[in-house]
Structure formats: structure tokens, C-alpha cells
N, C-alpha and C positions, 0 to 999 in steps of 0.2 A: 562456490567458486568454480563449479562446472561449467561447460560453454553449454550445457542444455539448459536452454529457459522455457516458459510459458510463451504461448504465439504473443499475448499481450505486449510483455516486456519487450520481443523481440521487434515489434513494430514502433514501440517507443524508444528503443534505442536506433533502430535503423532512419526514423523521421529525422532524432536527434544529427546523426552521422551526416544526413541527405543535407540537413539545412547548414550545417557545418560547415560544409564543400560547395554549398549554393544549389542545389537541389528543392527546389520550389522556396517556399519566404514564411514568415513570420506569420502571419495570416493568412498563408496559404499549403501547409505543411503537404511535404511528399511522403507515403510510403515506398512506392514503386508505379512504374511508368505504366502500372497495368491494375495492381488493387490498390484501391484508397490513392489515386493519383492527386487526388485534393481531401485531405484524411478531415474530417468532422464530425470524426466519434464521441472528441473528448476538448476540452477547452486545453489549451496549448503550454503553458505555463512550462510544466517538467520537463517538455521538449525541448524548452529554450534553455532551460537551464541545463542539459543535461548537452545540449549544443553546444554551451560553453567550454567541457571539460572536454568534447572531441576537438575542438578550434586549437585548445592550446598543447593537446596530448596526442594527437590524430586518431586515426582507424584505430582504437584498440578495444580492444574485451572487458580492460579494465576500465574503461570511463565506467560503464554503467553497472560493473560490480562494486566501483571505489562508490559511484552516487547512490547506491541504493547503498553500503555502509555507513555513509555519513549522514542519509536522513536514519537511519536505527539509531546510531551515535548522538544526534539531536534530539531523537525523540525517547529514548530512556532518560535522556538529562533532563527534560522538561517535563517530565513523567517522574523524575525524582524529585525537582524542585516544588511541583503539585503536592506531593508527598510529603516532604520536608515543612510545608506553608501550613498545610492541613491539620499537620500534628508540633507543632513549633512547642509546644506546652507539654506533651507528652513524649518524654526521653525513649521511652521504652518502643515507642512506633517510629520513632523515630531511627532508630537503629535498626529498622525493617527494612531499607529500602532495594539492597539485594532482592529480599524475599519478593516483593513485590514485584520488582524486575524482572526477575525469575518466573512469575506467575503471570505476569504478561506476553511474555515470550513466548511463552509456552500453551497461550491461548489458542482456540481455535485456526484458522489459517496467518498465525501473524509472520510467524520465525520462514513460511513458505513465501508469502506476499513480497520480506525483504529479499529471498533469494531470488526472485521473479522479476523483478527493478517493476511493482506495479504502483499503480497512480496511488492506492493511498499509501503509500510510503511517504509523500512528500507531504497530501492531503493530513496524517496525523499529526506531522511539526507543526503545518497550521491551525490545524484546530485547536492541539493541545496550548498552543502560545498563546493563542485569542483566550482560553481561557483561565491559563495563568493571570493572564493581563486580570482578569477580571477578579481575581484571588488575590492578588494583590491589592487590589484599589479597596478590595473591601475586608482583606485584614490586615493591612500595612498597619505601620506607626503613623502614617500621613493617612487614613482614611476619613477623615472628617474633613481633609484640607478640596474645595470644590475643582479648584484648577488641575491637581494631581490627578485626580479623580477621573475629569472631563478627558483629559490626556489619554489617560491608559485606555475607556470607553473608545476613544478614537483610533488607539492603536490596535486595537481590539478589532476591530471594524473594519481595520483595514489586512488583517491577518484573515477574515474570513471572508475577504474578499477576496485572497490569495487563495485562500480555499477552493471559492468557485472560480478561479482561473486554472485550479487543480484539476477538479472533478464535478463539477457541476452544483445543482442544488444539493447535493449531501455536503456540503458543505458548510449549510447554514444553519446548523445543529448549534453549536457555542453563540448565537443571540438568543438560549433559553438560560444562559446560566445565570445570569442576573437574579431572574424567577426563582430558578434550582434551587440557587441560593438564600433568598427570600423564604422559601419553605422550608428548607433542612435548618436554618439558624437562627433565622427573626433575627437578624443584628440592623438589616436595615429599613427602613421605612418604606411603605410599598410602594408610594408617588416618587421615590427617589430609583428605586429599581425599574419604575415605568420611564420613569427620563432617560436611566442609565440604556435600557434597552433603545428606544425611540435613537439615542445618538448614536449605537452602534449599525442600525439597521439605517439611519440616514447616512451616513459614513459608506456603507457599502453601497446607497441607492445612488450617492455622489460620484464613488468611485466609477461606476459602469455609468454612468450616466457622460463621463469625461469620455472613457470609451466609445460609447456611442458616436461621439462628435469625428472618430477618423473611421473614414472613407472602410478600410481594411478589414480593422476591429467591427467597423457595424454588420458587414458582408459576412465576418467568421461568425460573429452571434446568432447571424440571421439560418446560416446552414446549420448551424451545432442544433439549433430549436427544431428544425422544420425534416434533420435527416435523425436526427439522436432522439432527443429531450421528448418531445411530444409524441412520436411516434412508441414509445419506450412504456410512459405512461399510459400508454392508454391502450399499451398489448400487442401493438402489430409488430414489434420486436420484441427477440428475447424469451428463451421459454424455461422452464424450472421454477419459476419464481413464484409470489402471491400464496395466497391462502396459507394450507398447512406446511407445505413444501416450505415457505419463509422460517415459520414456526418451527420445524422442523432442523431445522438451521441455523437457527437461533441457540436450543437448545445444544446442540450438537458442538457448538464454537465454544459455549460457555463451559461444556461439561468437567473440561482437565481443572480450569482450577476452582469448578466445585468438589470434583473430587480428592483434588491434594486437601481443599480446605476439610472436608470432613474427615479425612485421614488424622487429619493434624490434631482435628480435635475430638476424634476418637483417642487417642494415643496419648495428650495427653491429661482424660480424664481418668488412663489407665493407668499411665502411669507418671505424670508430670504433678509436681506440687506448685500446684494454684495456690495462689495469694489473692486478697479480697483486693479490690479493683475501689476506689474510692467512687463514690456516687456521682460529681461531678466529671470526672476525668470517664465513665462507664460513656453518663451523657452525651459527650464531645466527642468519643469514637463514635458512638450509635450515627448522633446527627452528621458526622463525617461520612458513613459509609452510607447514609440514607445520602447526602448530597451527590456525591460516585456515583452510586447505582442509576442515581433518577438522570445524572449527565449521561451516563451507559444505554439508556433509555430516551434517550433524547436524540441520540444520532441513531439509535438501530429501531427504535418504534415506527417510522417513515417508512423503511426500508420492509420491515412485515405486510403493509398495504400493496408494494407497489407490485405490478405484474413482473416485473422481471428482477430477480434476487438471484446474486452466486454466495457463498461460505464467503468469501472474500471479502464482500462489500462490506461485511460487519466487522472489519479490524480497525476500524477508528476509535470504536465503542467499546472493544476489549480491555484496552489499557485500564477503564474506569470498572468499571465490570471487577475485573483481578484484583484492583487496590481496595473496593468494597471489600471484597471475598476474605482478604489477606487484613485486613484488618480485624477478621475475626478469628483469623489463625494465627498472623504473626506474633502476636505477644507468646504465645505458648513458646515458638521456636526461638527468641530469646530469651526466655526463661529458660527453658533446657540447654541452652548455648552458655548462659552462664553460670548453670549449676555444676557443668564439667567440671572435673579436676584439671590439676594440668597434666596429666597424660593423657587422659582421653582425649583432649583438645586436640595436644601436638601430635595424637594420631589424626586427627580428624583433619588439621588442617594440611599434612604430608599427602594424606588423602587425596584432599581438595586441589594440591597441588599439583599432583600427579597426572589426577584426571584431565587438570587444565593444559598439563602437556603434550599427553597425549592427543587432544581436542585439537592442538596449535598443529600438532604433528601431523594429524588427518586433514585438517583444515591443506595445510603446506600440499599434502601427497594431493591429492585432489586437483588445486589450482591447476586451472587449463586444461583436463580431463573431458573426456564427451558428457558422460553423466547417461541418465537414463536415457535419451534420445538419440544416443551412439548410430545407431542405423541409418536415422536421416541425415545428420550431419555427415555419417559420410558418402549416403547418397549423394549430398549437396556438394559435397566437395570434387568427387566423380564426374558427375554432369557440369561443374563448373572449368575442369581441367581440361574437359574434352571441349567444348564450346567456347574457352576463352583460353587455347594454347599460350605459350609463351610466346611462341612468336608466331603471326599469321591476326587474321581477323578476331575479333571476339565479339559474339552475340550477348545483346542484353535483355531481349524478349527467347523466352521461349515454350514451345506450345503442351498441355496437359490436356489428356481427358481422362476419362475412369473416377476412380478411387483418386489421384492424382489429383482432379479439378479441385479437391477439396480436403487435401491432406496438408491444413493450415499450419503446421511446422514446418512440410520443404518450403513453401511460400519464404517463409519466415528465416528459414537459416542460407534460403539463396538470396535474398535482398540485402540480408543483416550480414553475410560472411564475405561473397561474391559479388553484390549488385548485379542478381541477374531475377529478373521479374517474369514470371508466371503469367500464359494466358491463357487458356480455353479454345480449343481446336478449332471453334466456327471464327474467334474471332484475330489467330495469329495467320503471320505469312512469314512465320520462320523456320529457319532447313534443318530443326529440332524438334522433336516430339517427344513425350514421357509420358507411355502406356502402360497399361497394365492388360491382364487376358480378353478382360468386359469390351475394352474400344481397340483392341490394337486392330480389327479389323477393317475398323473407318479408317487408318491412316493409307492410303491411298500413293503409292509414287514414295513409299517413304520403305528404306530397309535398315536390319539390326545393326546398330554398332559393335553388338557384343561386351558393350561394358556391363563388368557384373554392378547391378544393383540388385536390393533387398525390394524384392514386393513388384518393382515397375522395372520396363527396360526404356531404354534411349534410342527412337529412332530418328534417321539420317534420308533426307530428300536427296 
């Protein structure tokens, strides 16, 4: 609930705000009048949606902390329901699903990504939904029924087409679960899992194919491919990523709830009273968590190859990842849950209660707070006070060199707080500058204002 975010987030809510207010179009999305003036980083979807909730609530902080609560809010529910589908026959996992929750959360960058408002925060409600759909069609009570069936494939399809109006090709991970599923359970016939897929992937080649036919939509495809997508792939963007660096990475996100899991089941071989597990019901978790892992593995295996990888990108893939994991720990933690007495309990759950107060109570203190980026925001706020008086003119370019050109946060909290846009000394003609010691010497015909900032000063033509 800080007002410090990631430059990401900060540029998708400021698009958000821009298109809002009528600041560039639907197809044409504004950052600012100076970076990303025609933004085609990313396919637009979250933008529009998240344009919705500035239209009806205006300029506030809270659209894009309330939108990035509500896809967490969606995507633990759909992440429970997965859960709940998976183990419908086994009582005992099935009262896991906190546990599970809990160990998704707590994965790699996910519990950062929601506080960030980043793209896959919306990206995991649709993937996870695309693959419900698909969970359902094939263990419903109606699974045998062709029309049901054909239905959900198509709603399915159309969920990961929502995907890639998200974030791109990573989005088309859930048209392998058919397959996934095919291997983990043998419940269905492989020519009928060939079909199932073939309608999902026709479903989305349909969907962009409608796209294609407007004027707008063909233009934004055409610059996402030619400035993002392909450039991306093939290296000339993007660094950290590829080789071991991915690997690396990988490992690194997965590592918390490997290691709650082997905690759990260190602990309770030491000291928990295991009960024998009947042979078929052992089966049904195995192939459960073999299905998990291989979907976990289906959205972050892509992502190992390509030349540019952050921590981030693999929070799609978490969720499954943890529900594998915790399937091989959760039974222990309700077996120990319900070997309690009742005092130990109604300690444990005063506990639990407690914590959750204090958690509500930090959460409260915080709201509207700078957060870790306290510096720039109020350099941003400084330089926006003096160049957009109360009363008199207000600038909305204004000029950086140094350190500055490329200290992508003030970008970010003067577009997203102020609307005031950043440009590079050769290319402004505005009677503002923000130096630092490196260039304040090129600024030419320009002297100090004297306003204290952190790092750079503010000069005045």
C-alpha cells in the first residue's frame, strides 16, 4: 500500500490514468509526451481495464492498488478451486487449501509482482481460468457430455487469448494442459485430447484473426512484433536473461516452498504420527502433483531458452509449482492440526488471530506512505511544485541530463503523480533542467533554483 512502485507498474498505471482522461487511444496507448509517447511494450489489455477504474474513481493511488488486489483476490480463488477439483475425493487435501495459498504467496517474486500492479498479475487469472476450464471438462460429472466439453475448450481459448492481450506469447502455456493431463491421468483418449487442443488453439487463431480485420488493432500488433516480440527473442533487447542466469532463477523462485516442504516433512517424520495412506488415494496425489509440476513447467520451460528473463516472469508458474510441493507436505500439517487438543488449538488459533491484526494494522499504518523510494517521490513532488505553481504557467516537458537521463523512477513518479514528462537536454526547449555534478556544466544560460533535492539540483533559464 506504499505509493513506491516498480517503474513497470508505474507506467501502467500512468497509461491507465492518460487513456482515461483521453491521453493517446486504445491502440494507441500514452506514457508521456516524451518516453513511450506511443507505448508498444506490451499488448494493452490491463491498461484498458485498469482505465476503467480511473474513469469512474479519477486520479487516485488507489485504482491501481484496489486492481492489483482484486486480480490476487481472483487468482487465490481460482487457485483454490484448481485445488479443490484436483483433490475432490481426498478430504484430507482438500482442507489444505490455505496451506497452499500460503505457499504460493510466498513463492518466488509473487506477493512483490501483486504489490508492483505487474502485467502478470492479470496474466495469472487468465491462464489459471483457461485451465480450470480445462479441469473441469475433464473431471466434471458432464465429462463424457461432447457439447459441454466443446464449450469449456472454447472458453478456454478464449481466456488465453485474454492472456496474450496480457502479456504476450507467455501466455499460451494452458493449450499444453490437455496434453499435461493426458499424461499425468490417462482418463482421456489421446485423439480426443488432440481435438481438445486443436479447438483451443483454433479459438485463439480465430480470436486475433477478428483483430486483425481493425485498422488500429492491426497497427498495435504490427509495432508490439517489430519494437518488443522479435527484437526480444532474438537478444537485441533485454539483458540478464538466457542460459544459466534463467536457471538460476528458476531455481531461486521455487526455493521457499521447497524448503517449507522439506521442513514439514522433516518434522513430521520426527515427530508427527503418520498413518498409512491407502494405495489408491497415494496414486491420485502422485499423478496430481506430476499434473502441477508439468503445468509449472509448461509456462516457465519457454522462459529458460529465451534471451531475456527477469525473477518475475515466472510467477505464472508458481502457483502450480507450490500446490505440487504442498501436496507433499500438506497432509502432515493437517494431521498435526488435528491431533491438537483443544488448548493447544485455541492457543494457536489466538495466535493466528493476533498476527492477522497486527498484519491489518501495518497494512492501515503504511497506506499512502512513500515506501522505499521516499527520495524520488519527493524529489518528484519538489520539481513538480516549482514548475507547476498554483497559480502562474505550468511546464509539462522538462529537461534531464546525468544520472537523471536515466533514473527511471523520477520518469515514473513525475508522469504517474504530476504529469510532467522528462526529456534529455539535446532534445528539450524547456526553462527547466535536472542536473546532477557529471552535466550541470553543459547547462548553459541556466542558474540554481536552490531547491533542495536528493542527488540532482533544478536549474532555471
Amino acid at each position: 500500500m506504499h505509493q513506491s512502485m516498480f517503474f513497470d507498474g508505474a507506467i501502467y498505471a500512468s497509461i491507465a490514468r492518460n487513456l482515461a482522461e483521453g491521453a493517446g487511444s486504445p491502440w494507441r496507448l500514452q506514457f508521456s509526451e516524451t518516453l513511450f509517447p506511443v507505448f508498444s511494450e506490451h499488448p494493452p489489455l490491463m491498461m484498458w481495464l485498469e482505465a476503467i477504474g480511473f474513469l469512474l474513481f479519477g486520479d487516485t493511488i488507489a485504482v491501481e492498488k484496489c486492481f492489483s488486489l482484486l486480480t490476487l483476490i481472483a487468482s487465490g480463488f481460482v487457485l483454490l478451486k484448481i485445488w479443490q477439483r484436483l483433490h475432490g475425493n481426498d478430504p484430507e487435501l482438500r482442507l489444505a487449501g490455505p496451506t497452499v495459498l500460503a505457499m504460493a504467496l510466498g513463492a518466488g517474486r509473487v506477493s512483490w509482482g501483486f504489490t508492483n500492479g505487474m502485467l502478470e498479475n492479470l496474466l495469472i487469472v487468465f491462464t489459471s481460468l483457461a485451465i480450470y476450464c480445462v479441469i473441469v471438462a475433464y473431471d466434471g460429472a458432464d465429462r463424457g457430455k461432447v457439447m459441454s466439453r466443446l464449450i469449456l475448450m472454447i472458453a478456454a481459448g478464449i481466456l488465453v487469448a485474454l492472456a496474450l492481450m496480457t502479456k504476450g506469447l507467455v501466455g499460451l502455456f494452458p493449450l499444453a494442459t490437455p496434453g499435461i493431463w493426458w499424461l499425468a491421468f490417462r482418463r482421456r483418449s489421446l485423439v480426443s485430447v488432440i481435438v481438445d487442443t486443436l479447438v483451443m488453439t483454433a479459438t485463439v487463431v480465430i480470436f486475433f484473426a477478428a483483430l486483425w480485420q481493425l485498422d488500429g488493432a492491426r497497427d498495435a500488433i504490427e509495432r508490439y512484433l517489430s519494437i518488443q516480440l522479435l527484437p526480444s527473442l532474438t537478444g537485441q533487447r533485454g539483458s540478464g536473461g538466457g542460459n544459466w542466469n534463467a536457471v538460476r532463477a528458476f531455481i531461486r523462485v521455487n526455493a521457499y516452498p521447497a524448503i517449507v516442504t522439506l521442513i514439514i516433512l522433516l518434522c513430521d517424520r520426527r515427530w508427527g504420527s503418520r498413518s498409512a495412506v491407502p494405495r489408491d488415494l497415494s496414486q491420485a496425489r502422485r499423478r496430481a502433483a506430476i499434473f502441477l509440476a508439468l503445468v509449472g513447467f509448461s509456462a516457465s520451460l519457454p522462459l529458460l531458452v529465451s534471451p531475456r528473463v527477469a525473477s518475475f516472469y515466472f510467477n505464472p508458474s508458481l502457483a502450480y509449482f507450490a500446490s505440487a510441493f504442498a501436496i507433499a507436505g500438506a497432509p502432515a500439517v493437517v494431521r498435526a492440526l488435528q491431533a491438537m487438543n483443544t488448548r493447544s488449538y485455541r492457543r494457536l488459533s489466538i495466535g493466528l488471530a493476533v498476527a492477522l491484526a497486527l498484519s491489518a494494522i501495518l497494512v492501515g499504518f503504511n497506506i499512502g506512505r512513500p515506501g522505499v523510494d521516499a527520495d524520488t517521490i519527493a524529489n518528484a513532488a519538489r520539481i513538480a511544485d516549482h514548475v507547476c505553481p498554483s497559480s502562474g504557467t505550468c511546464e509539462s516537458t522538462v529537461a534531464v541530463c546525468g544520472a537523471g537521463a536515466e533514473d527511471w523512477a523520477l520518469y515514473g513518479y513525475l508522469e504517474r503523480r504530476h504529469k510532467i514528462s522528462l526529456a534529455t537536454m539535446d532534445a528539450a526547449t524547456s526553462n527547466h533542467i535536472v542536473v546532477d555534478d557529471s552535466c550541470a556544466g553543459e547547462a548553459v544560460g541556466y542558474s540554481d533554483t536552490g531547491l533542495q533535492l536528493s542527488k540532482y539540483r533544478l536549474l532555471q533559464r
